[in-house]
DRENLUMGU-267571 format. One record per atom (N, C-alpha, C): residue in three letters; x, y, z. Coordinates in pm, whole numbers, padded with zeros to 5 digits, always signed. Example, Ala and Ser with C-alpha at 12.3 -4.5 7.8 and 13.67 -1.06 7.14 Angstrom:
ALA+01319-00569+00780;ALA+01230-00450+00780;ALA+01320-00330+00780;SER+01285-00225+00708;SER+01367-00106+00714;SER+01290+00003+00787;
END
This chain:
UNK+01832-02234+00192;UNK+01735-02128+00163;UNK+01605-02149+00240;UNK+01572-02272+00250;UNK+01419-02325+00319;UNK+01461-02311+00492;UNK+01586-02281+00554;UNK+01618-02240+00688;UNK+01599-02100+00692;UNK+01647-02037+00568;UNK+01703-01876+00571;UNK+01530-01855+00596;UNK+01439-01892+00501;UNK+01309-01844+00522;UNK+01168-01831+00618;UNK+01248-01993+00703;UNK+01218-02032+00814;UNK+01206-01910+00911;UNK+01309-01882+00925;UNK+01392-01821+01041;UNK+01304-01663+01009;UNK+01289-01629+00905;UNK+01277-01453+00870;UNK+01112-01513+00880;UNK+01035-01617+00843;UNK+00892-01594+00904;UNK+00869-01586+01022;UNK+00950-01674+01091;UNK+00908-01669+01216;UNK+00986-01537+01289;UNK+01028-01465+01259;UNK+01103-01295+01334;UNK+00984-01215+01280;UNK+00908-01235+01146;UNK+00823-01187+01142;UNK+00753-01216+01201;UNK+00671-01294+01265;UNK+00571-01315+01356;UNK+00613-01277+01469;UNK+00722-01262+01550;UNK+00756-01191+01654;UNK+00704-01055+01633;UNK+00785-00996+01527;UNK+00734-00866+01533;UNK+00611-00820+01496;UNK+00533-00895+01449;UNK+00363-00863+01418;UNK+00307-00823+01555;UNK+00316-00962+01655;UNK+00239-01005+01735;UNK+00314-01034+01881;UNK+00408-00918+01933;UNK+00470-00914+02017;UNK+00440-00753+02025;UNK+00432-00708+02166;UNK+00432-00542+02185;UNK+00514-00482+02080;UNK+00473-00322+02054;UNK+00511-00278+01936;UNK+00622-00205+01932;UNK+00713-00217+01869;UNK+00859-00139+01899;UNK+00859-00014+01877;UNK+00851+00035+02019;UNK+00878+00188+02026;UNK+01005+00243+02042;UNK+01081+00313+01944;UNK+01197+00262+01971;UNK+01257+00369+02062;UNK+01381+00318+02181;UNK+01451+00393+02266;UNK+01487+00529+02249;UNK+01559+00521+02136;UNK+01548+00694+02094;UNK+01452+00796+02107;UNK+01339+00740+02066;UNK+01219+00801+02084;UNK+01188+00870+02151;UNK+01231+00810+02296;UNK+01236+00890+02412;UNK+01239+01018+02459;UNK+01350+01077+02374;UNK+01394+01224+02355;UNK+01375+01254+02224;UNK+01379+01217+02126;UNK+01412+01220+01996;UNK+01282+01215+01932;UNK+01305+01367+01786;UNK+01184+01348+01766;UNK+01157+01214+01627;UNK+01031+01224+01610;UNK+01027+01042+01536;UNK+00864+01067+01507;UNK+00867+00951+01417;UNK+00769+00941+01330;UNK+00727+00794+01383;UNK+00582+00796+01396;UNK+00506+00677+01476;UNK+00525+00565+01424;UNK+00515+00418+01497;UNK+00506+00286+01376;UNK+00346+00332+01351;UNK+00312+00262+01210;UNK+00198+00273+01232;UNK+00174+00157+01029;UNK+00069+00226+01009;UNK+00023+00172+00864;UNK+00039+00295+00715;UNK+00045+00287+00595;UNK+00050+00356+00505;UNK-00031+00287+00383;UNK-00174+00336+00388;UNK-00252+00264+00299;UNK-00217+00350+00119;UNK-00238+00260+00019;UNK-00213+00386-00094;UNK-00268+00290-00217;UNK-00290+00414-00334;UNK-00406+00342-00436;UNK-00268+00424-00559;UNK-00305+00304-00648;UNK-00204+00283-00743;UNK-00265+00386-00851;UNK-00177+00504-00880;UNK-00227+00553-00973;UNK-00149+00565-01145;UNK-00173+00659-01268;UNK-00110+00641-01382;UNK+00042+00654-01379;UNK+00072+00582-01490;UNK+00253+00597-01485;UNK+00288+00413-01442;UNK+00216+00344-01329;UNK+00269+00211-01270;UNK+00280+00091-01437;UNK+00422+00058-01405;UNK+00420-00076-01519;UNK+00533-00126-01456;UNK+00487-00273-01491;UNK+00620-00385-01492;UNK+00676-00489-01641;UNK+00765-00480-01650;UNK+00850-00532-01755;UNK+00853-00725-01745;UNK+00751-00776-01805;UNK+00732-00921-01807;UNK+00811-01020-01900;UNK+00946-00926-01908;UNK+00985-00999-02034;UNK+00930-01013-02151;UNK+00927-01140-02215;UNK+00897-01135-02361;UNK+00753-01112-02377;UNK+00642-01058-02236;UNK+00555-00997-02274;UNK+00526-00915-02306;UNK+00670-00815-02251;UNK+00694-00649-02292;UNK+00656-00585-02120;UNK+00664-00458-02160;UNK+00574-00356-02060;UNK+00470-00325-02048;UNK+00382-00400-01874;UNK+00262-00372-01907;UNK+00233-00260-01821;UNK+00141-00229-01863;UNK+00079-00062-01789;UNK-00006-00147-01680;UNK-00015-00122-01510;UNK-00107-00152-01439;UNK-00170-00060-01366;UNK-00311-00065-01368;UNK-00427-00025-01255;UNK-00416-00080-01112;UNK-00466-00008-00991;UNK-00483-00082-00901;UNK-00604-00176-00862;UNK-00632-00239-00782;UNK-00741-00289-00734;UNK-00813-00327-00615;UNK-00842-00250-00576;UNK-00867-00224-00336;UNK-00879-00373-00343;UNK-00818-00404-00194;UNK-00772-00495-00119;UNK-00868-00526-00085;UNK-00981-00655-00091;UNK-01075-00720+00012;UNK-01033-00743+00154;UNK-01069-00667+00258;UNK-01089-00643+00351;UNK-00979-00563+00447;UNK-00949-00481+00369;UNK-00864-00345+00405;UNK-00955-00222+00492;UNK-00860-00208+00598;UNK-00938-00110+00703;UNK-00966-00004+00611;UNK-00909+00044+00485;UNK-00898+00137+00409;UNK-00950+00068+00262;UNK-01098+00053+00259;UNK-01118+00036+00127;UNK-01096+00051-00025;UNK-01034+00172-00035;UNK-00982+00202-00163;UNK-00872+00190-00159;UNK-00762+00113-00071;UNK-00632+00044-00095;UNK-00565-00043-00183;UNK-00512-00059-00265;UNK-00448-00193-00322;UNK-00279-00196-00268;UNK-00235-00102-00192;UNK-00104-00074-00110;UNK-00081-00113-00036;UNK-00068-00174+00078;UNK-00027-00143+00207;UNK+00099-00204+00248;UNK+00175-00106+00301;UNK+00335-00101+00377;UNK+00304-00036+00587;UNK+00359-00126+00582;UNK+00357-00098+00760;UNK+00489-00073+00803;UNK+00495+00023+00885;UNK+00623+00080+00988;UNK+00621-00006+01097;UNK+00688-00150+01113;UNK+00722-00169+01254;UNK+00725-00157+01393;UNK+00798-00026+01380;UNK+00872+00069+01507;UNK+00887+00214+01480;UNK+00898+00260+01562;UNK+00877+00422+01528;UNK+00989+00417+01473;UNK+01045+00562+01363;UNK+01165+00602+01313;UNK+01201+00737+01342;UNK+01303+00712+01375;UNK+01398+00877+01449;UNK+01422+00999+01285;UNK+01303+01069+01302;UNK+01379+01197+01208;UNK+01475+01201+01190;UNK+01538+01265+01089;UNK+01684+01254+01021;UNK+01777+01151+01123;UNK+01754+01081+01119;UNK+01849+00937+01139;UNK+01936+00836+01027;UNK+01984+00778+01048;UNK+02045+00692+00884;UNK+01883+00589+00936;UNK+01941+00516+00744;UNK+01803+00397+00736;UNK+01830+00380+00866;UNK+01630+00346+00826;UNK+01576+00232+00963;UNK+01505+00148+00912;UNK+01559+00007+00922;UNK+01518-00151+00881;UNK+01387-00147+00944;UNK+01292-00078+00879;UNK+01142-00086+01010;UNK+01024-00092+00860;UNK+01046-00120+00718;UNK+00890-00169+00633;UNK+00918-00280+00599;UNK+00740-00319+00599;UNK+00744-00474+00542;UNK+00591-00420+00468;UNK+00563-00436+00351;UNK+00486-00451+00254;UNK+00395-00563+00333;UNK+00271-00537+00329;UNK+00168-00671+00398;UNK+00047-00683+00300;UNK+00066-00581+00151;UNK-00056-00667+00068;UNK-00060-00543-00058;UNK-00055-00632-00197;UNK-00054-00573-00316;UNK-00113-00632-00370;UNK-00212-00567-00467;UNK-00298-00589-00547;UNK-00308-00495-00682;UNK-00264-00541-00800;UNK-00233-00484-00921;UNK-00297-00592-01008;UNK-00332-00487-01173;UNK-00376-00537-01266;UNK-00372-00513-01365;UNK-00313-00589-01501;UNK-00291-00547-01651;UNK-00407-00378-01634;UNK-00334-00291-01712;UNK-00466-00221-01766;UNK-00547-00264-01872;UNK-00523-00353-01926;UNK-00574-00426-02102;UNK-00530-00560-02044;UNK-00628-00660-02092;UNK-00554-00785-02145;UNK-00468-00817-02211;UNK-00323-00933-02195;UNK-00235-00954-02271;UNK-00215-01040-02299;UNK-00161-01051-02424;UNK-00149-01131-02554;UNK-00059-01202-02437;UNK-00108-01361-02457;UNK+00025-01463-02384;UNK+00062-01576-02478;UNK+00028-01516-02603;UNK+00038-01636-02719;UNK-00045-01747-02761;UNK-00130-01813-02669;UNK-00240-01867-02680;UNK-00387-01793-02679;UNK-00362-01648-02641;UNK-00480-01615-02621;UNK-00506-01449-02522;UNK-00587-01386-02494;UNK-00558-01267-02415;UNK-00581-01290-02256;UNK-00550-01230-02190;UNK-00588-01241-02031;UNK-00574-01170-01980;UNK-00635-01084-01845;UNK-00616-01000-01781;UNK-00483-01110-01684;UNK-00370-00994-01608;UNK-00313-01028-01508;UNK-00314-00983-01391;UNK-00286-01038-01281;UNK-00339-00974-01167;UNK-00200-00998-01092;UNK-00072-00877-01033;UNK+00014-00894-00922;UNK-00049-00830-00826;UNK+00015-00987-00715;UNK-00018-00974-00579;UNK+00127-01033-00506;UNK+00148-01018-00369;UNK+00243-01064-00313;UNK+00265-01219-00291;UNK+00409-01286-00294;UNK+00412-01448-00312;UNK+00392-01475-00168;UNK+00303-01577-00179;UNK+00280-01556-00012;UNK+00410-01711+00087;UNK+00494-01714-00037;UNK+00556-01798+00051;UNK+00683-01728+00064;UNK+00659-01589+00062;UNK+00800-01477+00048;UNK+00767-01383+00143;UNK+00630-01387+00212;UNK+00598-01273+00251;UNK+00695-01221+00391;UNK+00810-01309+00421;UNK+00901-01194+00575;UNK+01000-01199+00508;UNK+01021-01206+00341;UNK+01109-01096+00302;UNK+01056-00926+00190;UNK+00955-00956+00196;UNK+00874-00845+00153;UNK+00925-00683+00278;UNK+01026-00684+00293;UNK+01099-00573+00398;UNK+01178-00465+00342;UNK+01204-00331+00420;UNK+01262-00218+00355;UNK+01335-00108+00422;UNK+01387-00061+00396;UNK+01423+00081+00490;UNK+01400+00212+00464;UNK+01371+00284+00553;UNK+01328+00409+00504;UNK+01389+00506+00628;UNK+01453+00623+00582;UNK+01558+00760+00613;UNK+01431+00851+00587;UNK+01380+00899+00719;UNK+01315+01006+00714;UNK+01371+01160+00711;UNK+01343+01257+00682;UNK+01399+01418+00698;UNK+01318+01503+00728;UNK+01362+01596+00787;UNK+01282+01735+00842;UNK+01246+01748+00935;UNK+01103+01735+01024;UNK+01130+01756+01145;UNK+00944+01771+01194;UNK+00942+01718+01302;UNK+00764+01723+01373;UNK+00634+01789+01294;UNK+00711+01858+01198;UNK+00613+01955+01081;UNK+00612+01880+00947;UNK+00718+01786+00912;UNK+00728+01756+00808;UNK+00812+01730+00755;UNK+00855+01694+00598;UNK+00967+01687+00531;UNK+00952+01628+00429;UNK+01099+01524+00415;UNK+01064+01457+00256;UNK+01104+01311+00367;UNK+01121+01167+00286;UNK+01178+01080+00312;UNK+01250+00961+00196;UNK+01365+00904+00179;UNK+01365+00822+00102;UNK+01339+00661+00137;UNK+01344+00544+00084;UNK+01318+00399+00095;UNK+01350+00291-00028;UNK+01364+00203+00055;UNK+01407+00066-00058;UNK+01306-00012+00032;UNK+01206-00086-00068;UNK+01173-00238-00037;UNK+01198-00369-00151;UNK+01197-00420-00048;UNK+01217-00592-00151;UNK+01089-00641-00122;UNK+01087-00670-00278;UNK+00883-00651-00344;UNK+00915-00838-00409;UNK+00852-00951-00339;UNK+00802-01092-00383;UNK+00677-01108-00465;UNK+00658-01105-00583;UNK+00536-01120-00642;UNK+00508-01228-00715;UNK+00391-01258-00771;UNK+00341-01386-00828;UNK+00261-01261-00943;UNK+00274-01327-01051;UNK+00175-01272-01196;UNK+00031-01406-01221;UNK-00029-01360-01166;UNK-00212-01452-01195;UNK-00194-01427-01342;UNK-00326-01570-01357;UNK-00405-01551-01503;UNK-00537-01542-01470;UNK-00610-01424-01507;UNK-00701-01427-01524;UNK-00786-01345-01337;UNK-00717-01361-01236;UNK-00723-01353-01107;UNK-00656-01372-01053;UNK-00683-01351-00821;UNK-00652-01399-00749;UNK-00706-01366-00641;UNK-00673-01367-00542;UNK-00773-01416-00380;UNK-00857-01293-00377;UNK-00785-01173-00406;UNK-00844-01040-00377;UNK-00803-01014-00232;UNK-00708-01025-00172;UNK-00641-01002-00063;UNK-00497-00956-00036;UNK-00452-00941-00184;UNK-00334-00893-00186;UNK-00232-00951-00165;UNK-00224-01081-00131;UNK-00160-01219-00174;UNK-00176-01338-00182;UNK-00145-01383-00334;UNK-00114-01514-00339;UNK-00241-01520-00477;UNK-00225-01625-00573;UNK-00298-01627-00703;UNK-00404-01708-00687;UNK-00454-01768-00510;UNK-00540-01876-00468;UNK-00538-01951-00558;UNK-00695-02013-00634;UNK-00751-02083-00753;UNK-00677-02063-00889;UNK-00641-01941-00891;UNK-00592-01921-01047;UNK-00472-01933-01054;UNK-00431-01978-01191;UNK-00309-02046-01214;UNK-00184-01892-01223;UNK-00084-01939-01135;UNK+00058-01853-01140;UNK+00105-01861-01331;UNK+00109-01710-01333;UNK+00214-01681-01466;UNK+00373-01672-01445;UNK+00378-01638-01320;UNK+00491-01584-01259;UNK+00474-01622-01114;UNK+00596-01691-01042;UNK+00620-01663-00870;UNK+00719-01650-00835;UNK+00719-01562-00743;UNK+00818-01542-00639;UNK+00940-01441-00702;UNK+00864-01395-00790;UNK+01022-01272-00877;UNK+00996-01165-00809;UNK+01157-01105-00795;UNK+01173-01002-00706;UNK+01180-00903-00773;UNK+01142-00761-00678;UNK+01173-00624-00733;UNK+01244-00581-00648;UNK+01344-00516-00671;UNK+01375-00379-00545;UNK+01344-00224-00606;UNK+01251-00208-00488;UNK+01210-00083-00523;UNK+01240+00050-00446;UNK+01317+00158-00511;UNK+01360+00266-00402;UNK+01274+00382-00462;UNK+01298+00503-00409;UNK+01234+00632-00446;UNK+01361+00725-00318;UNK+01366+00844-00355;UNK+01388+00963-00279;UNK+01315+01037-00289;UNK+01371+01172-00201;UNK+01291+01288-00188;UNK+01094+01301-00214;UNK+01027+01198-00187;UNK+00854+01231-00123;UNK+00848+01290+00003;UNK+00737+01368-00015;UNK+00709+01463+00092;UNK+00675+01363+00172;UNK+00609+01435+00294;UNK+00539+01399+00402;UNK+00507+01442+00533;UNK+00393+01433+00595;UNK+00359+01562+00703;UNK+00286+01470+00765;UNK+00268+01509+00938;UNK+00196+01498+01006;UNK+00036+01525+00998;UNK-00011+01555+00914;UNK-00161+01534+00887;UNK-00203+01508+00782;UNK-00324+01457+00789;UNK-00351+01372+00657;UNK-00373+01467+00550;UNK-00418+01466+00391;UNK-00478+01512+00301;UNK-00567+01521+00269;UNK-00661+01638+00251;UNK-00818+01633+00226;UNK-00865+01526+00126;UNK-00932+01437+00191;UNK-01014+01327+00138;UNK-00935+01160+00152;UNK-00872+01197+00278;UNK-00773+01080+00244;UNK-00825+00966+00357;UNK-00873+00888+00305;UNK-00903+00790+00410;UNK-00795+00750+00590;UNK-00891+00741+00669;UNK-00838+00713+00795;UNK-00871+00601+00870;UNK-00739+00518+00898;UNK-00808+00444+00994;UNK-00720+00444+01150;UNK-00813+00490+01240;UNK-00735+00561+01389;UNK-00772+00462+01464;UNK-00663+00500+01587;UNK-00663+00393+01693;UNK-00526+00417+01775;UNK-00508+00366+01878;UNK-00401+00442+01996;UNK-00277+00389+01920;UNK-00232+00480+01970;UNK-00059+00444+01983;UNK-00032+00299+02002;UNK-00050+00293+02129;UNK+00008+00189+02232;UNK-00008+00020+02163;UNK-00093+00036+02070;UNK-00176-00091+02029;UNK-00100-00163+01938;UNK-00066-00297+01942;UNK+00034-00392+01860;UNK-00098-00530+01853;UNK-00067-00552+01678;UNK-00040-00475+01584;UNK-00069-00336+01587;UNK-00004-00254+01481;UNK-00045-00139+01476;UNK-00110-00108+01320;UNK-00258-00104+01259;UNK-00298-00123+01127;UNK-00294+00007+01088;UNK-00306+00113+01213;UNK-00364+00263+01162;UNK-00259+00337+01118;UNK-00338+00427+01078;UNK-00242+00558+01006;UNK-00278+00672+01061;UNK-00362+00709+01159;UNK-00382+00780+01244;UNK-00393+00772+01386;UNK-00273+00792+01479;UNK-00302+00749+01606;UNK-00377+00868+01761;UNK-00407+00800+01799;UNK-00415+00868+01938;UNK-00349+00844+02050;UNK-00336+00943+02104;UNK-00217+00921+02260;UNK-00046+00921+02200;UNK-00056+00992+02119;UNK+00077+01015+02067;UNK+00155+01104+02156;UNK+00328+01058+02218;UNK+00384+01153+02313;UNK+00431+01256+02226;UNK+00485+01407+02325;UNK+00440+01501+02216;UNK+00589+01550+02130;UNK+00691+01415+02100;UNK+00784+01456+02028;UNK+00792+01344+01940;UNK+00679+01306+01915;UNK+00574+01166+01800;UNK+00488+01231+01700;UNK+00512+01186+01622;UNK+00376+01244+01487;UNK+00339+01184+01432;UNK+00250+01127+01360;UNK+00188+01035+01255;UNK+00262+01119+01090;UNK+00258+00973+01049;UNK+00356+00982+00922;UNK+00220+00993+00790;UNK+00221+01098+00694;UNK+00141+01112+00574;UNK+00209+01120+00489;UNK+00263+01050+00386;UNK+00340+01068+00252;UNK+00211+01126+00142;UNK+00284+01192+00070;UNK+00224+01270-00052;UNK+00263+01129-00192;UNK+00229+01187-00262;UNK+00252+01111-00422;UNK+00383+01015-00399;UNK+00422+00866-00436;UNK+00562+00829-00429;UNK+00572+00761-00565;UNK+00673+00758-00615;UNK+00688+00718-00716;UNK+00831+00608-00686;UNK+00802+00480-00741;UNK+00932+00391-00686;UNK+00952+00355-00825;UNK+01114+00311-00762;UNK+01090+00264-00938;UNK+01225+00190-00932;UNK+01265+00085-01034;UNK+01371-00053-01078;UNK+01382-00038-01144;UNK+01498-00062-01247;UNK+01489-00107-01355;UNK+01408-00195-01444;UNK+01309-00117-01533;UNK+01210-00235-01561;UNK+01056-00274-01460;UNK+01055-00162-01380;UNK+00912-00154-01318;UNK+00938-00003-01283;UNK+00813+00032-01244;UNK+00754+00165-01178;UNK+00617+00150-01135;UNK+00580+00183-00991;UNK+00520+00196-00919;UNK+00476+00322-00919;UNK+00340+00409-00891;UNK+00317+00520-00830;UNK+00197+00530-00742;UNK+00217+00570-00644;UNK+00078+00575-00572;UNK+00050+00706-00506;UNK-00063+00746-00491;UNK-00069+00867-00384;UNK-00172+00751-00254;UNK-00185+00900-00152;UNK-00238+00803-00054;UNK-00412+00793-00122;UNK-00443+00658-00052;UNK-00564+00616-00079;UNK-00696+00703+00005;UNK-00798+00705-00142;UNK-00912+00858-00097;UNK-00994+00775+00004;UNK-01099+00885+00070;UNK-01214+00787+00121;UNK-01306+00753-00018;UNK-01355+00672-00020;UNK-01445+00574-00067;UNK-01540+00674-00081;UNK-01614+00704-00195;UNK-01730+00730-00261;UNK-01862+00671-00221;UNK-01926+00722-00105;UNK-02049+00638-00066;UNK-02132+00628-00173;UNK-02168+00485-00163;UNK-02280+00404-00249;UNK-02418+00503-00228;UNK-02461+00552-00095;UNK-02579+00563-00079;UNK-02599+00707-00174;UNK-02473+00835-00171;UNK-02461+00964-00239;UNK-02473+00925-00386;UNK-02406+00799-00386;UNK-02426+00777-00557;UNK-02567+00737-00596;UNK-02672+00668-00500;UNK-02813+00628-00527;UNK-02885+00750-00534;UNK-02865+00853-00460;UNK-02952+00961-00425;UNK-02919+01026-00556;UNK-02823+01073-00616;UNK-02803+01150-00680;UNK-02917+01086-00828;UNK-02848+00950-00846;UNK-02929+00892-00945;UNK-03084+00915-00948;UNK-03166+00913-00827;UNK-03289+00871-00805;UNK-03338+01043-00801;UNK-03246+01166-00765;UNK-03279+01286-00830;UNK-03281+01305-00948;UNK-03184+01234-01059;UNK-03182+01276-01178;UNK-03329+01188-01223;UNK-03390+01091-01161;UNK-03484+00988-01221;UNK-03580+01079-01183;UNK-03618+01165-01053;UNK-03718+01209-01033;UNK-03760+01345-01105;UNK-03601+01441-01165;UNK-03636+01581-01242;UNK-03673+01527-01351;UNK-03606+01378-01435;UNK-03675+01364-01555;UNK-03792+01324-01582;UNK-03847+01269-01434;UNK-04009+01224-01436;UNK-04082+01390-01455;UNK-04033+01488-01324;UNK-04095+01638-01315;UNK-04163+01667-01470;UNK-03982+01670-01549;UNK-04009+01744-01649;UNK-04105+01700-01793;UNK-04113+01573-01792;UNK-04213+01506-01856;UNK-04349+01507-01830;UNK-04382+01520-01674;UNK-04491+01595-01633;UNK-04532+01679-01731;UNK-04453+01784-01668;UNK-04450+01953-01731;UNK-04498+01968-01890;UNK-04378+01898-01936;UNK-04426+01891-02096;UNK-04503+01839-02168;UNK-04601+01718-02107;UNK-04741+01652-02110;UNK-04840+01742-02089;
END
């Protein structure tokens, strides 16, 4: 097993950090870009902890995600050929989840925090069968999901429980879904992070210099789900500027100064 894992980190590091697989088909064929799929965990997500029961989880953005309001991210490899059979082209590169409530662990309550096992992470991989066509469609997928259950925390990077002690490591999920949409342009308010084609790694989800039988991939709402977990995410929004949230405050501070004026 310590060869089998050997071997799949290091193919992963080939494919991180080796030019980016564009794949041959491509050529003629229309296809959906490699690229990134950032996404924020919304209601409905729980995992089944055993004799802890079912817990309901929140997400929690990824420290230092090109896409701040992420706790998702799945990357495409290599481009994938429209209606083609699977293509062995996702690998999950960072999850970040959290009890919605603290849970009872018998000694006491704790928040939990899943993130990816980081000594699993080049089998964290998946396939995904796209449909429809340069305008759009639906697509289905399976990934194999390595996680660790924190107490109390963890790195805030979307893997591994750093400092805080493992409840759980290295338990697997397989997670599939069918029929989610998906289109070539993004969704109003949906965070972007752009950058060429050509570029390996590839982090973005919006490219430039795309040839013109290539599209960038946008999934709508997905819902995955195992026996005993469920996942849901839509794609992740832009970020709520801090500075719109000060201004607004420091108007409401300044009409209630006005109006105290007034009424003095």
């Amino acid at each position: 097993m310590k060869t089998l894992r050997f071997l799949a980190v290091s193919s992963l590091l080939v494919m991180l950090y080796s030019p980016l697989a564009h794949a041959d088909v491509c050529s003629s064929a229309s296809c959906v870009a490699a690229g990134t799929d950032y996404f924020q965990t919304t209601t409905g997500s729980m995992v089944n902890l055993g004799s802890l029961g079912s817990i309901p989880l929140v997400g929690v953005p990824i420290s230092g995600s090109p896409v701040g309001t992420a706790d998702t991210i799945i990357q495409r490899l290599s481009d994938v050929p429209i209606d083609s059979n699977p293509y062995s082209s996702l690998q999950m590169m960072g999850l970040s989840l959290e009890s919605a409530a603290p849970v009872n662990l018998g000694s006491g309550f704790a928040d939990l925090f899943i993130t990816l096992d980081p000594g699993d992470l080049a089998l964290d991989t998946g396939s995904i069968t796209i449909s429809g066509g340069l305008t759009g469609g639906t697509f289905s997928s399976t990934l194999d999901v390595y996680f660790d259950v924190c107490i109390g925390g963890d790195t805030g990077t979307g893997v591994g429980c750093g400092s805080f002690t493992p409840l759980v490591s290295g338990e697997e999920l397989v997670l599939s879904q069918s029929g989610a949409t998906w289109g070539p342009t993004p969704a109003p308010g949906e965070a972007l992070d752009e950058g060429a084609y050509t570029d390996s790694p590839n982090p973005y989800n919006e490219h430039t210099g795309l040839p013109s039988n290539v599209v960038d991939f946008f999934p709508g709402m997905v819902t995955e789900t195992e026996p005993g977990a469920t996942h849901v995410v839509d794609p992740a929004p832009v970020p709520e500027p801090t500075s719109l949230i000060l201004l607004a405050t420091n108007l409401l501070v300044l009409v209630g100064t006005l109006k105290l004026r007034f009424h003095s």
